[in-house]
Legacy VTK file of the C-alpha trace (Angstrom):
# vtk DataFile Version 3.0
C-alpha trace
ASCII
DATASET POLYDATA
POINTS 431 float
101.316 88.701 122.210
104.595 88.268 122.068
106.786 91.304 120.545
108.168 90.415 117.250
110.930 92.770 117.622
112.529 91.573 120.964
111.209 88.097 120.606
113.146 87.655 116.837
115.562 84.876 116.510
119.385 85.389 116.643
120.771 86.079 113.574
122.792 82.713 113.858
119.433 80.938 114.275
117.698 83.105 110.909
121.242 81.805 109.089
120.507 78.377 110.109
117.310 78.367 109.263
118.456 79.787 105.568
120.236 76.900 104.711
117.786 74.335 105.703
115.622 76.149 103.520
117.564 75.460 100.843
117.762 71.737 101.223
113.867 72.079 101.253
113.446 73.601 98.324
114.237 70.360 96.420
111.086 68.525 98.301
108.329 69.799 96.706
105.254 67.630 96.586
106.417 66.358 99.710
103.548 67.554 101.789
100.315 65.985 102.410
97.963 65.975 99.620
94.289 67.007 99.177
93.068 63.151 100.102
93.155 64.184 103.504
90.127 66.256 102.355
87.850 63.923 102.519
83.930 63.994 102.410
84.089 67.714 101.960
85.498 68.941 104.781
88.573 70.474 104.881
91.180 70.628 107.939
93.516 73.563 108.036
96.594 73.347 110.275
98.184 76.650 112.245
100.921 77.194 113.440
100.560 80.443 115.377
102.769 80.414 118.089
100.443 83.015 120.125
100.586 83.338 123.973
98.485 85.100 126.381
96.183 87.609 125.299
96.874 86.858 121.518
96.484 82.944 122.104
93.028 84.104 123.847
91.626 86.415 120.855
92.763 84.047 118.061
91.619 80.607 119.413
87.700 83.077 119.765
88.430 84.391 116.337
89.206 80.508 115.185
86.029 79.404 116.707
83.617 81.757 115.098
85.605 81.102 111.651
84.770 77.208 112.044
81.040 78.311 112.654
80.214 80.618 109.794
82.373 77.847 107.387
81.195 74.662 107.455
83.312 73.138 105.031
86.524 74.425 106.738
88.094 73.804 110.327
91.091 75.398 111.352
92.939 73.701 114.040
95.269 76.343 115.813
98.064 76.220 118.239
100.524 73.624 116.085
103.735 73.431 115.887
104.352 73.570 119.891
106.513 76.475 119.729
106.078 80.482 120.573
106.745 83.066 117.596
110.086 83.554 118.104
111.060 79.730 117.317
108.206 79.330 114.619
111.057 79.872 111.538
113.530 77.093 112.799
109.841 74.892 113.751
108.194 75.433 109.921
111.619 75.393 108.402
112.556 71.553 109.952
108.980 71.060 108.995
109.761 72.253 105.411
113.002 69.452 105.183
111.162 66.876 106.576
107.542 67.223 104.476
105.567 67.932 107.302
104.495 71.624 107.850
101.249 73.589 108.703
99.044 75.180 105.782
99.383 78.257 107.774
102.333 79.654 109.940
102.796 82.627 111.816
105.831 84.060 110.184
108.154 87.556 111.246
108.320 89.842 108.075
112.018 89.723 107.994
112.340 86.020 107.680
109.875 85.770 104.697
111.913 86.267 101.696
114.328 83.274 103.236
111.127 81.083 103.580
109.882 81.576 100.246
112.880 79.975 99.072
110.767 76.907 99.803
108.826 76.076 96.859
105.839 74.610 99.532
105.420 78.839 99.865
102.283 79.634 98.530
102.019 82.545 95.768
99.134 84.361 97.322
99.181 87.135 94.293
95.635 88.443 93.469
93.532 86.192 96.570
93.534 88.946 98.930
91.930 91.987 99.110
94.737 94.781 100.204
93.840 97.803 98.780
92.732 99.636 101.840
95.995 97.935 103.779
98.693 100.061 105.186
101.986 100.182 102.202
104.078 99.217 105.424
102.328 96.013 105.579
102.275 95.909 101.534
105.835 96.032 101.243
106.231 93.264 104.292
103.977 90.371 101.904
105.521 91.057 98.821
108.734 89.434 97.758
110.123 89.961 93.863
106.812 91.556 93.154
104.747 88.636 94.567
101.769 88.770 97.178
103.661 85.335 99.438
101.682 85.926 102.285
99.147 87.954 104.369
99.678 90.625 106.837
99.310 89.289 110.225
100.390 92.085 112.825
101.420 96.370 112.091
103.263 98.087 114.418
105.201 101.161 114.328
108.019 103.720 116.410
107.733 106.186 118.208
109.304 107.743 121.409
107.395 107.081 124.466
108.521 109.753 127.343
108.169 109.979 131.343
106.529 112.890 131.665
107.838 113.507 135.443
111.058 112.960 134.603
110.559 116.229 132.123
108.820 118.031 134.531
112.020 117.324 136.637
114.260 118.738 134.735
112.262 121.799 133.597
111.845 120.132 130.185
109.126 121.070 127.831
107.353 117.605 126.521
108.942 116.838 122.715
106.741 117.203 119.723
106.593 116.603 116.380
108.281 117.833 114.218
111.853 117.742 116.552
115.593 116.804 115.432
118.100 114.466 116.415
119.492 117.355 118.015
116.880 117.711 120.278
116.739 114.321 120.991
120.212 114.147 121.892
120.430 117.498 124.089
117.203 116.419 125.418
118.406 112.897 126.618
121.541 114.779 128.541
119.461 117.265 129.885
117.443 114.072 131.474
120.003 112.505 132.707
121.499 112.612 136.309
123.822 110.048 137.584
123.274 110.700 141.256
119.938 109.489 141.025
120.378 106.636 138.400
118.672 108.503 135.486
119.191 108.049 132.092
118.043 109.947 129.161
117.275 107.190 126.676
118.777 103.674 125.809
119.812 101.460 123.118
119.692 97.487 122.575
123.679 97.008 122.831
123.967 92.972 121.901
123.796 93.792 117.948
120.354 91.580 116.901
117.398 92.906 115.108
116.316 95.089 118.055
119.931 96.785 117.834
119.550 97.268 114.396
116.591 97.940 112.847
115.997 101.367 115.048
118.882 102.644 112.957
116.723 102.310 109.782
114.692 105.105 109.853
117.740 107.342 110.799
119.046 105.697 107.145
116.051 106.496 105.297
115.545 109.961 106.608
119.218 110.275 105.577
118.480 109.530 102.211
119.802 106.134 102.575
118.375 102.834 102.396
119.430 99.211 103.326
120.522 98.341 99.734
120.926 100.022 96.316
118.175 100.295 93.644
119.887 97.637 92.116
120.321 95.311 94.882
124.385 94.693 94.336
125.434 97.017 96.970
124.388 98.544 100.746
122.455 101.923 100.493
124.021 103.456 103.466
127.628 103.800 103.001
127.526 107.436 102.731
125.271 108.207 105.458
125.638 105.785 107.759
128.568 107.518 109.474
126.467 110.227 110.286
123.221 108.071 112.155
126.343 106.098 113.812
127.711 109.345 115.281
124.225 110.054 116.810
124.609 106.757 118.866
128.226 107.918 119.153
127.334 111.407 120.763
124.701 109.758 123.169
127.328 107.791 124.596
130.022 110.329 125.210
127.411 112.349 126.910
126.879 109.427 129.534
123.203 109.649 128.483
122.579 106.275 126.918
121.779 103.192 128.727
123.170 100.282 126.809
121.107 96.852 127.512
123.659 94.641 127.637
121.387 91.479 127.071
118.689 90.071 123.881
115.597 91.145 124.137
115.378 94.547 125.139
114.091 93.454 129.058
116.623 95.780 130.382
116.135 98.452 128.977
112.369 98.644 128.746
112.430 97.860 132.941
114.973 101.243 133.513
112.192 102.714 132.117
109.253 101.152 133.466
110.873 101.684 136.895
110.864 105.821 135.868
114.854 106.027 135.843
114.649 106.783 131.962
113.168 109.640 130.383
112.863 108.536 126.561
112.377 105.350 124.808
112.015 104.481 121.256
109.466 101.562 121.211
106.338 100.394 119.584
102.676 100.055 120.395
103.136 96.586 122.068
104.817 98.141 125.249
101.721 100.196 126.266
100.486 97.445 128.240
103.154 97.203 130.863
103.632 101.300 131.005
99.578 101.249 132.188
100.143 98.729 134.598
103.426 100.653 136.144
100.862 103.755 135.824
103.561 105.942 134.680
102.458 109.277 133.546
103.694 109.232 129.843
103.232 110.477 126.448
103.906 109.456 122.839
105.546 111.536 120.091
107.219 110.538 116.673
110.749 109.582 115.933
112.736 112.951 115.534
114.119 113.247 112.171
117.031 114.925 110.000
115.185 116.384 107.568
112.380 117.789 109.327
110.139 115.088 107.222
108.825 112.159 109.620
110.029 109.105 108.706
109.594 105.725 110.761
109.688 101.848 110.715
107.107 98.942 111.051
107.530 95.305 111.195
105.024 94.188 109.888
104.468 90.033 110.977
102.822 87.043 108.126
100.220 84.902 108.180
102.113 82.515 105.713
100.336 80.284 103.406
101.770 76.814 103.114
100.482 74.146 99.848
99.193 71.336 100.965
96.900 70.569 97.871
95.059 72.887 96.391
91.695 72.620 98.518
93.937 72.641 101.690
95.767 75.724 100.042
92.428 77.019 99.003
90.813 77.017 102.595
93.835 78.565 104.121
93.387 81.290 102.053
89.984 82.123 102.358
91.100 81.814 106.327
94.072 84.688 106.299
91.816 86.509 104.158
88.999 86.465 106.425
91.394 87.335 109.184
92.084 90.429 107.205
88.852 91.796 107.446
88.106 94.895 108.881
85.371 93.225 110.878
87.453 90.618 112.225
91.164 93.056 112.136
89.466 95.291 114.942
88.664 92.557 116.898
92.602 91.179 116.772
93.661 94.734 117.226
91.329 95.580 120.262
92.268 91.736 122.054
95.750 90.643 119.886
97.958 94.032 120.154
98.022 94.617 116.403
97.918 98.757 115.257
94.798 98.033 113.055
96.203 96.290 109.400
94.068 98.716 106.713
92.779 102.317 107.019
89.703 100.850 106.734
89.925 99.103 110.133
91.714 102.288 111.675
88.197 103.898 110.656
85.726 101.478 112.547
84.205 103.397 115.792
85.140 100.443 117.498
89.239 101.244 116.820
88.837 105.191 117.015
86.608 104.430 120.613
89.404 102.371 121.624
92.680 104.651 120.325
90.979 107.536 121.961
91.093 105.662 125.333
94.584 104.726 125.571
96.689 107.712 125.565
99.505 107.937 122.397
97.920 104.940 120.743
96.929 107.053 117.733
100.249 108.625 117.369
101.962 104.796 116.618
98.590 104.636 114.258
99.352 108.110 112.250
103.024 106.768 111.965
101.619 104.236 109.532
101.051 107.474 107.027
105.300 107.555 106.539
106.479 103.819 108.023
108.675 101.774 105.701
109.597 98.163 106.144
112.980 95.910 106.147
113.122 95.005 102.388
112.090 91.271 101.545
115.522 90.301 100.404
117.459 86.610 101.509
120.197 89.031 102.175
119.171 90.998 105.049
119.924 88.939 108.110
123.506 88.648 107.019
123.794 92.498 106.458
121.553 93.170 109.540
124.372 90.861 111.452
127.075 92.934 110.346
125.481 96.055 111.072
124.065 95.072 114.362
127.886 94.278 115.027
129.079 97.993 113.871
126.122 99.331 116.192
127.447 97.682 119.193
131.011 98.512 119.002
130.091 102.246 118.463
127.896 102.033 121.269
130.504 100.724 123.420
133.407 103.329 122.441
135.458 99.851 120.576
135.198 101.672 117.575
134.770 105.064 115.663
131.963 105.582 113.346
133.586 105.852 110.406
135.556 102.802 111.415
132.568 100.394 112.172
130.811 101.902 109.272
133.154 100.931 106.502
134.006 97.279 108.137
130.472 96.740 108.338
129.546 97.906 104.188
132.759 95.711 103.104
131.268 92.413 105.094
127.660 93.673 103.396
128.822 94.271 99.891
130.344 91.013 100.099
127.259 89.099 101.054
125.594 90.813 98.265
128.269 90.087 95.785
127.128 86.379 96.010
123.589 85.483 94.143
121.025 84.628 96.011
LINES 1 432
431 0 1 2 3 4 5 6 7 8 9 10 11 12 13 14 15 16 17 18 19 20 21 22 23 24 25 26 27 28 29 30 31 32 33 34 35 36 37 38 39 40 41 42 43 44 45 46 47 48 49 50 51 52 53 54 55 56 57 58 59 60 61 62 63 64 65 66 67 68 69 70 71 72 73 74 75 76 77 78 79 80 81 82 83 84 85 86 87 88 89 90 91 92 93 94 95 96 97 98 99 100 101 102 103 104 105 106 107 108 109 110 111 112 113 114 115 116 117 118 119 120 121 122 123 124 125 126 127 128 129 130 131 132 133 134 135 136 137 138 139 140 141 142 143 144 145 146 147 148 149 150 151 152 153 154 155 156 157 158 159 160 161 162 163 164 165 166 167 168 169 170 171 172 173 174 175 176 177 178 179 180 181 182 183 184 185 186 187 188 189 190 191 192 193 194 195 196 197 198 199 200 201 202 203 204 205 206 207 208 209 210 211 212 213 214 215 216 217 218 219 220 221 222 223 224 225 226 227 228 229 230 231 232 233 234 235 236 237 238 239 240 241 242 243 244 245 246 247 248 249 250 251 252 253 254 255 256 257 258 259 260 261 262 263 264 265 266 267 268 269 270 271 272 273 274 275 276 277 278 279 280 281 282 283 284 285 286 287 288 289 290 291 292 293 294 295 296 297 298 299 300 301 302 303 304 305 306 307 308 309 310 311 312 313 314 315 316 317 318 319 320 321 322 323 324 325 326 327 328 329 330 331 332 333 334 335 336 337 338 339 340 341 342 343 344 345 346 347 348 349 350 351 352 353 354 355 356 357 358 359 360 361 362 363 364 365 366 367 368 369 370 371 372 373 374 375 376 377 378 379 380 381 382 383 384 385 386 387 388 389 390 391 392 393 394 395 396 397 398 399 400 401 402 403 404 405 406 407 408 409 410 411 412 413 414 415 416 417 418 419 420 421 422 423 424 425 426 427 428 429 430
């Protein structure tokens, strides 16, 4: 599956696709209507965008759905694109009144797509009580359900154990500071031998940025005010910045100077890094390099854990109300614990609901891949990117502060307060 983090469009490309938006939200009743629903069967087009392993489980999980509903066939694998370019795809779709009934759609970019009036209001169709409030918070935009949880993930520090055993380091637990973290990552790294204590995305796009999130919340921060009119980490932000900022005057971060996080994540993989903040999708490749690792939560400020998910959308699309109808009862089937463990176990998804996390099928399965239940009991204190048309303009400009500080251009305080002028500016404007 591909990662939703490193596989997230530039920010120029999420702008783009904002404005096109916009010119589609004057099209409505542009798509196709519910003639095409004809002699009671219904056709429901996807647009997943799935490759691999996650193209594998969801065409099986497709199949059985078309079996057990006889009225209903899904047709996945539309659109022609992967993940990544499925908001530009469904967007030009949107302008042009032709798009999928369903679409595989990153949590960040749905409050932009919902500007679409083709968005389907999925308030009171699903059944999310048991689902994780990281995930909650992802589908819900002005206090509307517009879509259904597709994919949970969450961060955590994954760690070379032989690397700490090298240095006559004890492994991290819960529970440990930013302090730690940062003494810790000099104490792993030694030049002569190409190590490096931990590393940052340095190109300033979504990877770059939202890691600094949780350092915000724990802070007592948050991405924007209560009332939405201003950024909500002007007067913390300095001090998560000089974190970042202390890393990199100890010559213990390695900066990846390219989108997508490959870097990085192969310095580590290739045991010359000792820490890594990164989610449950990079397990995978660490088994296959059978690296002796473990998993341990994000170290905190506060002593309280506090972490991020990005949560990913099956987004509902109207088509006609049968059409709209059947993609519903589709995403919602989907959600299903019975089904959910079976995208989990095949797809990569951290199970969607608690209820899923409880199947023996999950615990059997968490229990057999070392630190997988550590990203699971993250899910207890994650919080998501809020659902706001704002945030990929004030992720740009903070992804933009990030990088200078991580490259010595500019102080802390410096990049901080360019980066909440640009913000409070893009907020100033109605969206």
């Amino acid at each position: 599956m591909s990662d939703p983090r490193t596989a997230a469009p530039s920010r120029r490309d999420v702008l783009r696709a904002a404005a096109v938006l916009a010119a589609a939200a004057g099209l409505a009743g542009c798509g196709k209507s519910d003639e095409e629903a004809t002699g009671g069967q219904v056709t429901v087009d996807l647009w997943h965008g799935q490759t691999d392993s996650g193209k594998k489980a969801l065409d099986t999980l497709i199949a059985e759905f078309n079996r057990t509903h006889p009225g209903i066939t899904v047709v996945g694998g539309g659109g022609g694109v992967t993940a990544d370019s499925m908001l530009q795809k469904v967007t030009a779709g949107l302008a042009a009144g032709s798009y999928p009934d369903v679409a595989y759609i990153f949590g960040s970019d749905l409050a932009s797509i919902t500007r679409s009036p083709q968005v389907a209001d999925l308030t009171g169709r699903l059944q999310l009580d048991a689902v994780w409030p990281a995930a909650k918070a992802a589908i819900t935009v002005k206090d509307k359900v517009r879509a259904a949880p597709a994919l949970l993930d969450s961060l955590c520090v994954v760690y070379n154990k032989k690397l700490f055993a090298a240095a006559g380091l004890p492994a991290p637990k819960a529970g440990w500071t930013w302090d730690d973290f940062v003494a810790t990552a000099a104490k792993l790294t030694d030049p002569g031998k190409g190590v490096f204590g931990t590393g940052w995305p340095g190109v300033g796009d979504e990877d770059t940025v939202w890691r600094l999130w949780p350092m915000i919340w724990d802070l007592g921060g948050d991405v924007v005010t209560e009332d939405g009119k201003k950024v909500g980490f002007e007067q913390v932000g300095e001090q998560a910045l000089a974190t970042l900022d202390k890393l990199r005057t100890d010559k213990s971060l390695y900066v990846d100077p390219k989108p997508g996080g490959e870097q990085l994540y192969q310095v580590f993989l290739g045991g010359r890094m000792g820490m890594v903040a990164t989610g449950p999708w990079q397990l995978p490749d660490i088994l296959d390099r059978k690296l002796d690792y473990g998993v341990v939560p994000l170290p905190s400020y506060s002593g309280k854990a506090v972490t991020i998910s990005g949560p990913d959308t099956w987004t509902v699309f109207d088509n006609g109300s049968a059409r709209t109808k059947a993609a519903t009862e589709f995403v919602g089937w989907m959600l299903d614990a019975k089904q959910d463990v079976r995208w989990d176990l095949e797809g990569g998804s951290l199970p969607l609901s608690t209820t899923t996390a409880a199947l023996p099928e999950w615990k059997k399965h968490a229990t057999e891949t070392n630190g997988l239940q550590v990203f699971v009991d993250a899910l207890e204190t994650a919080r998501v990117r809020p659902t706001i048309t704002a945030y990929p303009q004030i992720s740009e400009h903070l992804g933009t502060a990030i990088v200078s500080v991580l490259l010595g251009k500019k102080s802390p305080a410096d990049a901080l307060k360019e980066c909440v002028e640009q913000s409070n500016a893009v907020l100033a404007v109605p969206s």
